[in-house]
N, C-alpha and C positions, 0 to 999 in steps of 0.2 A: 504494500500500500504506500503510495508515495504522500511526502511530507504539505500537507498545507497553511497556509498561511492566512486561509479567512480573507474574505471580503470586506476592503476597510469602509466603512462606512455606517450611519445609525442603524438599530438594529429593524426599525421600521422600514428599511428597503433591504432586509435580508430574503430571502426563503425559504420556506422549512427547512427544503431538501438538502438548499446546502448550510446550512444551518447545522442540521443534523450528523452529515458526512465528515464533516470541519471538524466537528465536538466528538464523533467517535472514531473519527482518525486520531483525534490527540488525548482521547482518553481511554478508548478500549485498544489500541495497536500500541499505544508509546505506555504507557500503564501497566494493563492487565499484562499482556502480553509478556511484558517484560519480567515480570512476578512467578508469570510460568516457569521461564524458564530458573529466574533464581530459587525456585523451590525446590525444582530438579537437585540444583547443585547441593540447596541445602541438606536435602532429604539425602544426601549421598554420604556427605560430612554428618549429621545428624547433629549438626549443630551452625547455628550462623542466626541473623536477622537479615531484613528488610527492610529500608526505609523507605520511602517514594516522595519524594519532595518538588517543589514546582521551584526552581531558580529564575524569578521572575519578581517584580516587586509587583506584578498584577495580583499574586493568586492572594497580597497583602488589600491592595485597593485598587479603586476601576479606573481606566483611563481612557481619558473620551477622543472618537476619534481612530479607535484601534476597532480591530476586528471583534464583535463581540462574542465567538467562537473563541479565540485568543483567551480573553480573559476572563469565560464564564468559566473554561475546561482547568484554567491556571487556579482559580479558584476553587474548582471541585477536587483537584490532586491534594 
């Protein structure tokens, strides 16, 4: 799945669709996804953590102007 960047603009000229694609491109492939496989490794070591963190000062506050994809999904990580 390739990386998106969101449509910049309010989110009243968004569309669901890609709305949708935006926010589960960047929360179920870059996320979940990722968690898969560090389980793998933990469950091998049978020991380790996870953390998932958003490196972002969105996922802290909104910023107007950006994709709202961008930083709904910064804020749900």
């Amino acid at each position: 799945m390739p990386a998106t960047e969101g449509q910049v603009g309010p989110i009243t000229d968004q569309t669901a669709e890609k709305l949708c694609r935006d926010v589960s491109t960047r929360m179920f492939f870059g996320v979940i996804l990722s968690m898969k496989h560090e389980v793998r490794v933990m469950q091998k070591n049978r020991a380790a953590a996870a953390l998932s963190t958003s490196p972002s000062t969105y996922g802290h506050e909104g910023c107007g102007g950006e994709p709202p994809s961008i930083v709904g999904s910064k804020h749900a990580v």
